[in-house]
N, CA, C and O atoms as a Tinker XYZ file with bonds, in Angstrom:
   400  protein
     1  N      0.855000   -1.165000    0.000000    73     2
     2  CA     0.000000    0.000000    0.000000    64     1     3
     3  C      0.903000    1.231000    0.000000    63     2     4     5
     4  O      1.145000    1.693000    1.115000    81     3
     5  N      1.371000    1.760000   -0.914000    73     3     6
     6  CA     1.649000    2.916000   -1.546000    64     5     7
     7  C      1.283000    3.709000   -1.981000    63     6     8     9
     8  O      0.584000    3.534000   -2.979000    81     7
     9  N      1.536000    5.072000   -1.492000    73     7    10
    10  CA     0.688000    6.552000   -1.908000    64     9    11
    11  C      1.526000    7.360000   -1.266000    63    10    12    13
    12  O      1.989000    7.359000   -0.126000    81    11
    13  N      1.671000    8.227000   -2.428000    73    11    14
    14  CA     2.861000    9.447000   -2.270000    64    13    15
    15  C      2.422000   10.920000   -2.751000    63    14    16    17
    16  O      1.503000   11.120000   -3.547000    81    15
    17  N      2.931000   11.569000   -2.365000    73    15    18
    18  CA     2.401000   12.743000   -2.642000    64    17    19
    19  C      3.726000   13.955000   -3.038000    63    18    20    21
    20  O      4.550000   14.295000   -2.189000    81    19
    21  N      3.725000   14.435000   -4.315000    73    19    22
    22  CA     5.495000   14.850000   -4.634000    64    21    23
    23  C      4.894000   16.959000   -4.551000    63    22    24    25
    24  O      3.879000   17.431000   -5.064000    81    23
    25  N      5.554000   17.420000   -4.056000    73    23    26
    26  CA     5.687000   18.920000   -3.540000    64    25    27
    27  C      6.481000   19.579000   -4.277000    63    26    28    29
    28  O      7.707000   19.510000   -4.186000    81    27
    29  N      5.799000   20.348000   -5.155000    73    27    30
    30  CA     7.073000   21.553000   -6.454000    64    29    31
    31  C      6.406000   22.617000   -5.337000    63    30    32    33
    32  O      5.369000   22.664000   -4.675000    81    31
    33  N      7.732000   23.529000   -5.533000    73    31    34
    34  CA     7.383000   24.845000   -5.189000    64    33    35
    35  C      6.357000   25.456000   -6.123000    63    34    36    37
    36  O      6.486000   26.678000   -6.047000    81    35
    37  N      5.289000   25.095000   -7.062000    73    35    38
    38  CA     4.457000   25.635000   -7.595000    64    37    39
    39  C      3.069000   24.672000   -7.626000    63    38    40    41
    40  O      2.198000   24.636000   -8.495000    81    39
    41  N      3.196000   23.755000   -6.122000    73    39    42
    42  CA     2.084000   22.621000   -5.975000    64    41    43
    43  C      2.283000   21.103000   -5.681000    63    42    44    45
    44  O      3.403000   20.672000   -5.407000    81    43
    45  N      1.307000   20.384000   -5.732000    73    43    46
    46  CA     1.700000   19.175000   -5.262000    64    45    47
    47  C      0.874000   18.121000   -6.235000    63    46    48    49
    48  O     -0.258000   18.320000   -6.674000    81    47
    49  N      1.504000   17.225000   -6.419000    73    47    50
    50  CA     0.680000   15.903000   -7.349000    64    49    51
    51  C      0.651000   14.595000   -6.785000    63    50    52    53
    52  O      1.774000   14.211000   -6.458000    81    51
    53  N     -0.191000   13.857000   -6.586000    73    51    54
    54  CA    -0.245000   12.636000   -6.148000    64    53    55
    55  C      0.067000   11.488000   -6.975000    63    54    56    57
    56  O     -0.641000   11.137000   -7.919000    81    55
    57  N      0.970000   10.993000   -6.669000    73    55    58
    58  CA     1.837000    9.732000   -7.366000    64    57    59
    59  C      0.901000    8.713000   -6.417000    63    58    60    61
    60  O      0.181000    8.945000   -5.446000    81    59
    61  N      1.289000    7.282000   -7.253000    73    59    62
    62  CA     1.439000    5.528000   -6.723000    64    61    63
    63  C      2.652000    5.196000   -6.325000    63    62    64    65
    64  O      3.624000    5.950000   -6.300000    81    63
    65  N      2.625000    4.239000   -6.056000    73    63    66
    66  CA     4.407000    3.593000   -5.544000    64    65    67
    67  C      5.151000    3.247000   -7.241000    63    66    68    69
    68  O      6.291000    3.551000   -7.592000    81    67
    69  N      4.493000    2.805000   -7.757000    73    67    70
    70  CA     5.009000    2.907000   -9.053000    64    69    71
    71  C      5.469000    3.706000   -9.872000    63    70    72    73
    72  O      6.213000    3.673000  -10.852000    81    71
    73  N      4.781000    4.585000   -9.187000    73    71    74
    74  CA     5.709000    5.922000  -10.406000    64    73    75
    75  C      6.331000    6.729000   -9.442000    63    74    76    77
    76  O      6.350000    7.956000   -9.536000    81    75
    77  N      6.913000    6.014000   -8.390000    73    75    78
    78  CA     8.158000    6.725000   -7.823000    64    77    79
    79  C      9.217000    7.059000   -8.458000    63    78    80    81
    80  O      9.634000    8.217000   -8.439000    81    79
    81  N      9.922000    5.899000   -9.243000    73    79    82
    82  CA    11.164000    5.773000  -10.034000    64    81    83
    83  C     11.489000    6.310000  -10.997000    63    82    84    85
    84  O     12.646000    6.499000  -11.373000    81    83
    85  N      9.954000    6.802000  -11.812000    73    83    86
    86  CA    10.045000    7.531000  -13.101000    64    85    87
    87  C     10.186000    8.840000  -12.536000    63    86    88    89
    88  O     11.132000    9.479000  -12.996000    81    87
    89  N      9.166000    9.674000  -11.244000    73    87    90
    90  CA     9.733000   10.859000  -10.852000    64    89    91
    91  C     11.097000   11.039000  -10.688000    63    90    92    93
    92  O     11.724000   12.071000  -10.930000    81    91
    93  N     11.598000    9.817000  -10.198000    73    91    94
    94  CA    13.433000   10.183000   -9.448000    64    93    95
    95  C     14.217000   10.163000  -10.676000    63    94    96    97
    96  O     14.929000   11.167000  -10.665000    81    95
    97  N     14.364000    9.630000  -11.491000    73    95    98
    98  CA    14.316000    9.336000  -13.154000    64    97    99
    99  C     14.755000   10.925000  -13.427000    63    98   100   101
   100  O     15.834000   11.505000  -13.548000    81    99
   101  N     13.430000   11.299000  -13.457000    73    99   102
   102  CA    13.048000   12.707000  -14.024000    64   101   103
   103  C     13.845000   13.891000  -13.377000    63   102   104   105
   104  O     14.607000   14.761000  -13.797000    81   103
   105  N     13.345000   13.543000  -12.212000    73   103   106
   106  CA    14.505000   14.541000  -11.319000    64   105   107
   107  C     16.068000   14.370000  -11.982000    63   106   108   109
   108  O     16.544000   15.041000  -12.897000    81   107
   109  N     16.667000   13.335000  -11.281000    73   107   110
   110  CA    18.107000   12.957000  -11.913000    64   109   111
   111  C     18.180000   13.324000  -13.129000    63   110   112   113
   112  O     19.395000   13.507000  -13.199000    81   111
   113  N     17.636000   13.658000  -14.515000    73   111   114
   114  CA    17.747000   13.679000  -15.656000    64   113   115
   115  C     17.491000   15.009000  -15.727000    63   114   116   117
   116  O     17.963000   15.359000  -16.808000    81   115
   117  N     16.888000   16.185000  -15.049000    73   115   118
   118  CA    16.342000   17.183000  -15.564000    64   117   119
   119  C     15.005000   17.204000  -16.590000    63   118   120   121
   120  O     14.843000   18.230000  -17.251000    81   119
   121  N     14.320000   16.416000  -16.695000    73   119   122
   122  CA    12.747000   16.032000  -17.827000    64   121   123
   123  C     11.838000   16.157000  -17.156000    63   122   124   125
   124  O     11.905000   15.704000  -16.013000    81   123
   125  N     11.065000   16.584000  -17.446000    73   123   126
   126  CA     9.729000   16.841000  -17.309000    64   125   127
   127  C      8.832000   15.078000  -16.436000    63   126   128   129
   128  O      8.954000   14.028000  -17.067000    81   127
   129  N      8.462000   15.075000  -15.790000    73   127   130
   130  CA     7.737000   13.519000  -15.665000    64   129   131
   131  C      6.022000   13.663000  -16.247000    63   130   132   133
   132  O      5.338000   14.687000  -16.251000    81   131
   133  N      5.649000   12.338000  -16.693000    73   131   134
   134  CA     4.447000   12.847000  -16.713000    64   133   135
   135  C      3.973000   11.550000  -15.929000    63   134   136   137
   136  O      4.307000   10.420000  -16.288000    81   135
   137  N      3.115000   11.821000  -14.759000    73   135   138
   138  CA     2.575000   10.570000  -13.916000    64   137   139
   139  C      0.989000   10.722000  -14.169000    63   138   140   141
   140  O      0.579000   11.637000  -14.884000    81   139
   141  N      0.265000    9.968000  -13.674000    73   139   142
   142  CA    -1.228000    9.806000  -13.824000    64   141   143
   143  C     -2.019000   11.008000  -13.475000    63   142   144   145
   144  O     -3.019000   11.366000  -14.098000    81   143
   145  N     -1.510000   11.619000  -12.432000    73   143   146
   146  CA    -1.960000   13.013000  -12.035000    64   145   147
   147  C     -1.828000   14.334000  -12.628000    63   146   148   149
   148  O     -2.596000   15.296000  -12.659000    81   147
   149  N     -0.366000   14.089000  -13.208000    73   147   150
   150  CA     0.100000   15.235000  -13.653000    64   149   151
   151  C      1.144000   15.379000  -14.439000    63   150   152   153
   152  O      1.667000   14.398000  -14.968000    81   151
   153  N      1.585000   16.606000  -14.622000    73   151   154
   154  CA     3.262000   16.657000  -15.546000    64   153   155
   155  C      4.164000   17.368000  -14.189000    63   154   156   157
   156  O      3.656000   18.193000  -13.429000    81   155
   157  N      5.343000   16.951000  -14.092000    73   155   158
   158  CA     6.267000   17.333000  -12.893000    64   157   159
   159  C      7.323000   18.044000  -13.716000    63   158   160   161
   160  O      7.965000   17.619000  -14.676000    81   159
   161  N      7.354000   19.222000  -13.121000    73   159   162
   162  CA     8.996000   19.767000  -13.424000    64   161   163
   163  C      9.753000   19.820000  -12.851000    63   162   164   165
   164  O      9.781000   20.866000  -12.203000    81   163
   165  N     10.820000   18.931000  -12.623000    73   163   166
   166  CA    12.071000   18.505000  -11.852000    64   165   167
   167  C     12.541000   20.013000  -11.313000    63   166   168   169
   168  O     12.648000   20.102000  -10.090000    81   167
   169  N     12.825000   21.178000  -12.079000    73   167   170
   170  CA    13.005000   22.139000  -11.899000    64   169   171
   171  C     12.451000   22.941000  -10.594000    63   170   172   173
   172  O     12.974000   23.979000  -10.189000    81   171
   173  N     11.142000   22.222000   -9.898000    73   171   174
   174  CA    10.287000   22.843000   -8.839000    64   173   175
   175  C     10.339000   22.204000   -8.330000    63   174   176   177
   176  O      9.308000   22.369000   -7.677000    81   175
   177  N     10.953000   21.047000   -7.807000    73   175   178
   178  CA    10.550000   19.609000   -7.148000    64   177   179
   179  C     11.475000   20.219000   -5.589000    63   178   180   181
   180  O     12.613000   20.652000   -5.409000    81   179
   181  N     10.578000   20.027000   -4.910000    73   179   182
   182  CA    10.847000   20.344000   -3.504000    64   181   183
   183  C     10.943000   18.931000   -2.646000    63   182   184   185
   184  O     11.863000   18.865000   -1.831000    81   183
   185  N     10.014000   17.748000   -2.781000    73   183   186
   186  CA    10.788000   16.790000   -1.683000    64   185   187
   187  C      8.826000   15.818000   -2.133000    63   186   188   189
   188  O      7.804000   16.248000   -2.668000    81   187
   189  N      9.246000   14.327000   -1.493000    73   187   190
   190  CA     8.162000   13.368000   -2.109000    64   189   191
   191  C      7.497000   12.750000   -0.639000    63   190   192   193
   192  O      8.285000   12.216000    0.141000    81   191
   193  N      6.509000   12.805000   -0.393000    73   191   194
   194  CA     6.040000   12.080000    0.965000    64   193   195
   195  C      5.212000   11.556000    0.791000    63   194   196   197
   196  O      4.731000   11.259000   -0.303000    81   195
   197  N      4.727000   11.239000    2.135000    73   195   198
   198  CA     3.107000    9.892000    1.911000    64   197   199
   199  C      2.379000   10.027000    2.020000    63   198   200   201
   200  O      2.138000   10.139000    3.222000    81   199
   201  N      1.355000   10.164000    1.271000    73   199   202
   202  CA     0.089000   10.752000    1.313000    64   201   203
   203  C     -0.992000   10.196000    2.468000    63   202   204   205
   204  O     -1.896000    9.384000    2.271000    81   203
   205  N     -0.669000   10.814000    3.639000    73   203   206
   206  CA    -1.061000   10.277000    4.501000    64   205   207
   207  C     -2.889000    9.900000    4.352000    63   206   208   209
   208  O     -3.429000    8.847000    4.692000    81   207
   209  N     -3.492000   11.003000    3.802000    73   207   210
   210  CA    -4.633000   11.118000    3.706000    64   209   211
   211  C     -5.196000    9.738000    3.076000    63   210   212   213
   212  O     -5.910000    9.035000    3.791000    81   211
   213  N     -4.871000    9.307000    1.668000    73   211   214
   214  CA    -4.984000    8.467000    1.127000    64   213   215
   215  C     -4.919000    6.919000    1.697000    63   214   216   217
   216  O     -5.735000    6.004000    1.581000    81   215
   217  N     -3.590000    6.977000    2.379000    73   215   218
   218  CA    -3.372000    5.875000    3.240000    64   217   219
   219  C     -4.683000    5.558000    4.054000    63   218   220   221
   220  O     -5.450000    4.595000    4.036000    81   219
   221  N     -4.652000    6.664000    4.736000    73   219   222
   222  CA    -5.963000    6.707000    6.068000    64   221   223
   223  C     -7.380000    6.229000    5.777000    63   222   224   225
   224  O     -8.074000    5.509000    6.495000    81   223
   225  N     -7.711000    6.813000    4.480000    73   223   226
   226  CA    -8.470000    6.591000    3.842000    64   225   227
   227  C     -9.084000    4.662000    3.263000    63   226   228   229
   228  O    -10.168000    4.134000    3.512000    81   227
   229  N     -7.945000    4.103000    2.508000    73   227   230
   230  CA    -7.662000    3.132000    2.545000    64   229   231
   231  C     -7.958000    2.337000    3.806000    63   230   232   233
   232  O     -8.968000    1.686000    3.538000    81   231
   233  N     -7.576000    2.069000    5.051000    73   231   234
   234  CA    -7.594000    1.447000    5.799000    64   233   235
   235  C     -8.870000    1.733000    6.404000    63   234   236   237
   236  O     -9.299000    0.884000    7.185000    81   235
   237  N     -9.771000    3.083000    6.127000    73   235   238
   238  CA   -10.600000    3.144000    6.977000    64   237   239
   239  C    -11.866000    2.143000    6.456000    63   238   240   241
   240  O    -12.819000    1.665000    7.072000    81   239
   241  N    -11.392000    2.032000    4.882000    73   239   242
   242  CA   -12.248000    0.905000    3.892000    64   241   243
   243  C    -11.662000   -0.732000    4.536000    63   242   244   245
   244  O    -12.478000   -1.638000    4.711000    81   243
   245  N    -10.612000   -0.865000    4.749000    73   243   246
   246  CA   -10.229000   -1.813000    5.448000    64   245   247
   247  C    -11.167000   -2.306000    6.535000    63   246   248   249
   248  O    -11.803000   -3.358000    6.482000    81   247
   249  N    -11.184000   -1.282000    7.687000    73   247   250
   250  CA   -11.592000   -1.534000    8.702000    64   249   251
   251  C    -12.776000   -1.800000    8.684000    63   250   252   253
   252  O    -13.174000   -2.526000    9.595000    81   251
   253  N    -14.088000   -1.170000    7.328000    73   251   254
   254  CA   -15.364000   -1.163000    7.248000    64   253   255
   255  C    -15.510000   -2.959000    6.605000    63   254   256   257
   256  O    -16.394000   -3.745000    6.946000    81   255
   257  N    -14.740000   -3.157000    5.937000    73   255   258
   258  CA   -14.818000   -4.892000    5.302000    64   257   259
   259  C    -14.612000   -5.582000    6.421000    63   258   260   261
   260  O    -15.377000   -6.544000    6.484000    81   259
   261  N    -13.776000   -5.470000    7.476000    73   259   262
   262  CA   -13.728000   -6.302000    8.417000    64   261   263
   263  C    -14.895000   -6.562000    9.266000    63   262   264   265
   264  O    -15.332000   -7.676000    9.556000    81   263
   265  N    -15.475000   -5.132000    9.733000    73   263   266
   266  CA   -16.382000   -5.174000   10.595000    64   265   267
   267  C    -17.495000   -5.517000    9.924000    63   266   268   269
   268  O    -18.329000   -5.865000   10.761000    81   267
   269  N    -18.031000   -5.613000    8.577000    73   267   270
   270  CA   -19.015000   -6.330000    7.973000    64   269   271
   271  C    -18.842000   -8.020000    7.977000    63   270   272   273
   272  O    -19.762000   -8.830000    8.093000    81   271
   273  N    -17.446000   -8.308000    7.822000    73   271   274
   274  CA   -16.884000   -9.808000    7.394000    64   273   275
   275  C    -17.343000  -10.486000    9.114000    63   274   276   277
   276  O    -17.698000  -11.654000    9.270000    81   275
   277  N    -17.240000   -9.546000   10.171000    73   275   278
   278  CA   -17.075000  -10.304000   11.140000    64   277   279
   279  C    -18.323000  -10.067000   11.820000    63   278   280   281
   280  O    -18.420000  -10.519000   12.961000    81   279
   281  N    -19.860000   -9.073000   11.032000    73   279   282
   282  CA   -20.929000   -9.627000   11.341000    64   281   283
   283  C    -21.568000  -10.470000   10.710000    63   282   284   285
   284  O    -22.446000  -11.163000   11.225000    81   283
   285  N    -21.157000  -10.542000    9.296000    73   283   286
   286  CA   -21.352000  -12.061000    9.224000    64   285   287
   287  C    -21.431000  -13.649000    9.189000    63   286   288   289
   288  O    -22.255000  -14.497000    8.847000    81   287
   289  N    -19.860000  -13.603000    9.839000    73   287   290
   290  CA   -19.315000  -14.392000   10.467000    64   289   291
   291  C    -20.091000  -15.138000   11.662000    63   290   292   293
   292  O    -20.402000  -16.326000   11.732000    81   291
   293  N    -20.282000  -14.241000   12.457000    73   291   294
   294  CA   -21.513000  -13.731000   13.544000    64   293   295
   295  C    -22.292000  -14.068000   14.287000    63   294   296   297
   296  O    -22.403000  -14.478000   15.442000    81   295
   297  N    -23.221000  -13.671000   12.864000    73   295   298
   298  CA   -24.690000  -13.305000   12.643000    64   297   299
   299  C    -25.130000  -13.964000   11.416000    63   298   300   301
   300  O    -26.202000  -14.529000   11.634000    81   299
   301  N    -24.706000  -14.126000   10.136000    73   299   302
   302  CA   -24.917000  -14.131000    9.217000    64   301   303
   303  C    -25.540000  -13.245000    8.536000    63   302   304   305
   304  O    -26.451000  -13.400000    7.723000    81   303
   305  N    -24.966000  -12.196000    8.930000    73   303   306
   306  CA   -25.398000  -11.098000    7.840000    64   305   307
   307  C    -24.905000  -10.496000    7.056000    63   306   308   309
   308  O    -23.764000  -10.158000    7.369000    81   307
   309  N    -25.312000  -10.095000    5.895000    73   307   310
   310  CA   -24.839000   -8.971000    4.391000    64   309   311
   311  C    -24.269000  -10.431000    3.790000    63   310   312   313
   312  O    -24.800000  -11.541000    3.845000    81   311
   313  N    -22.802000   -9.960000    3.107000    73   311   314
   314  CA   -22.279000  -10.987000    2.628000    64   313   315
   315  C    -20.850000  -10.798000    2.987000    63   314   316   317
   316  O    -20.352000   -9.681000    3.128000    81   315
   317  N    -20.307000  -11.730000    3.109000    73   315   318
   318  CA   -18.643000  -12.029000    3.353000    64   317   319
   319  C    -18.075000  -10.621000    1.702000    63   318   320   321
   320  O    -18.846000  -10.268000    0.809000    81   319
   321  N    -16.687000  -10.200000    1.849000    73   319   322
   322  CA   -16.769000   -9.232000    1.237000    64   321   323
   323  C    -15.043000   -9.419000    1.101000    63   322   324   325
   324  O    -14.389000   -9.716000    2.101000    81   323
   325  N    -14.539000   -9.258000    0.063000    73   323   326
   326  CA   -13.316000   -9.532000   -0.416000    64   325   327
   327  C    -12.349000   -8.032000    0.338000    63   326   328   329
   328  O    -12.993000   -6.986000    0.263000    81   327
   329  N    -11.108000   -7.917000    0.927000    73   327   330
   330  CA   -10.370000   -6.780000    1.537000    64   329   331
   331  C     -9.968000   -6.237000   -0.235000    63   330   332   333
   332  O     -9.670000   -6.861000   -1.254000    81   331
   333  N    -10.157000   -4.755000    0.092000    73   331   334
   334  CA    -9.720000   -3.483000   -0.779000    64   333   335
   335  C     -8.247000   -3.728000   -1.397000    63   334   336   337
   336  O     -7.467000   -4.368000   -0.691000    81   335
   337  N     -7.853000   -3.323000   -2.515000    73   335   338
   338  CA    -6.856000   -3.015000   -3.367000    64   337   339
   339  C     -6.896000   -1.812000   -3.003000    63   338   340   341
   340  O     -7.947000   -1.193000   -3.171000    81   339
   341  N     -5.658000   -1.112000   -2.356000    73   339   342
   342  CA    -5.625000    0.848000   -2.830000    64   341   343
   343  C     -5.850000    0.276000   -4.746000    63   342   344   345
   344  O     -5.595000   -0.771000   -5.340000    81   343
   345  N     -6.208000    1.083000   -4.995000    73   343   346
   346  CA    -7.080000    1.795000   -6.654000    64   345   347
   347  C     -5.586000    2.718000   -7.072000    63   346   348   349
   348  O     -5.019000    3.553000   -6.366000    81   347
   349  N     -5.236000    2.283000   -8.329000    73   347   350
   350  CA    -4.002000    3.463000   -8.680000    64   349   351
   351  C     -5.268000    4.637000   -8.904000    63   350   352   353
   352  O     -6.450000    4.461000   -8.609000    81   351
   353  N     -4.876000    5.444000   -9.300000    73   351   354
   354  CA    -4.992000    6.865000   -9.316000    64   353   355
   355  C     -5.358000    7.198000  -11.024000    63   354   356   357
   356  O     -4.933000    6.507000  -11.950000    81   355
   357  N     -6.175000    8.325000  -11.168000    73   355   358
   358  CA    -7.178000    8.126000  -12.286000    64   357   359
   359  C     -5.968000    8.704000  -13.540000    63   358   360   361
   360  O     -5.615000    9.884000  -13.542000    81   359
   361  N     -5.530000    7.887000  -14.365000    73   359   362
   362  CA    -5.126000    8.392000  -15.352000    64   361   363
   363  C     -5.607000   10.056000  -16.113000    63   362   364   365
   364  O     -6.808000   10.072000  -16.379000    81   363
   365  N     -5.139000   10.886000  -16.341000    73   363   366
   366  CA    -6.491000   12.366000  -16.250000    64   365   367
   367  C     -5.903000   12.660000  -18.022000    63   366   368   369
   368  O     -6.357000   13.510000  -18.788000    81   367
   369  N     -4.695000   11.584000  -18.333000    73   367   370
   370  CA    -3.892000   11.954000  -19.436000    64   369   371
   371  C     -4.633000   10.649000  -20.735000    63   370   372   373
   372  O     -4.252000   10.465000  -21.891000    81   371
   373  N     -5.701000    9.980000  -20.019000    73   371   374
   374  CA    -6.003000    8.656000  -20.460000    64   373   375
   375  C     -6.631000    8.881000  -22.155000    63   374   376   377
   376  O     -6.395000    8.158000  -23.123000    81   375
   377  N     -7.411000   10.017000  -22.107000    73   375   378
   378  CA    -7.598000   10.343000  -23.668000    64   377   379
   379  C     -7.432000   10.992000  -24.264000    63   378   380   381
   380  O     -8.155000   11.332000  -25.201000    81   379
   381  N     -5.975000   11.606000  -23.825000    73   379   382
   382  CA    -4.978000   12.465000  -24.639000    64   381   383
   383  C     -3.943000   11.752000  -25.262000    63   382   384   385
   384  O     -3.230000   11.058000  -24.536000    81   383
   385  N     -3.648000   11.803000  -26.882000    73   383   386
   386  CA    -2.617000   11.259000  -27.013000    64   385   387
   387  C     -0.862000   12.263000  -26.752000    63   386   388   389
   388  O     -0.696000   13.297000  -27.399000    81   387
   389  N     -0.040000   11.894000  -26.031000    73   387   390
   390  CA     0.609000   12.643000  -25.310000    64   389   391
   391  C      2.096000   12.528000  -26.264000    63   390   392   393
   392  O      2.281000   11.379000  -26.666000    81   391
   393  N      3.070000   13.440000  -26.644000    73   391   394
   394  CA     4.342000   12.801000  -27.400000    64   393   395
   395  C      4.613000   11.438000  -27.103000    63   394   396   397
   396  O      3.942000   10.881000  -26.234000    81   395
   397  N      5.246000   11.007000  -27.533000    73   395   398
   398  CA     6.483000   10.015000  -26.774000    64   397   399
   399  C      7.690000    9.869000  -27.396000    63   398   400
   400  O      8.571000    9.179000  -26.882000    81   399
C-alpha cells in the first residue's frame, strides 16, 4: 500500500508507488515527468512524501470490510466481502494522445 504525494514549489501531485522511479528518473535527468496526475517539473521539485490522507483513507475501507466480514461471520449477515486493493490513481492523461 503505496501513496505518495510529490511537492514543487508551484504545488503538489499525487503519485502511486510505481511511479516513484520515473519521478526520481526525471529529477536525476532534468525532464519533465508525466505521472497519472500530472506533468512534474524537476526544476520545482521540492521533496516526495506519503500521502497520509490516502493511506488513512484506505484502511478506513479496510476496517469497514472487516467489521461487515465479522458480522457475518456472527450473525450471518450482508455478505462475506473480499479486503480493498488501494485503486491506482485516475489516469487524467487517459484520452490524450501525449508525445512520446
Amino acid at each position: 500500500m503505496n501513496a505518495f504525494i510529490v511537492n514543487t514549489s508551484k504545488g503538489s501531485v499525487q503519485i502511486d508507488g510505481d511511479e516513484v522511479n520515473k519521478v526520481l528518473q526525471g529529477i536525476a535527468s532534468g525532464s519533465p515527468v508525466v505521472v497519472r496526475q500530472g506533468i512534474i517539473n524537476p526544476s520545482f521539485f521540492v521533496n516526495i512524501i506519503e500521502d497520509v490522507e490516502r493511506i488513512c483513507e484506505h484502511k478506513r475501507d479496510i476496517a469497514d470490510v472487516m467489521r461487515k466480514n465479522e458480522q457475518f461471520e456472527k450473525y450471518g449477515v450482508g455478505q462475506k466481502q473480499e479486503y480493498p486493493e488501494l485503486e491506482p490513481l485516475k489516469n487524467i492523461f487517459s484520452d490524450i494522445k501525449l508525445l512520446t
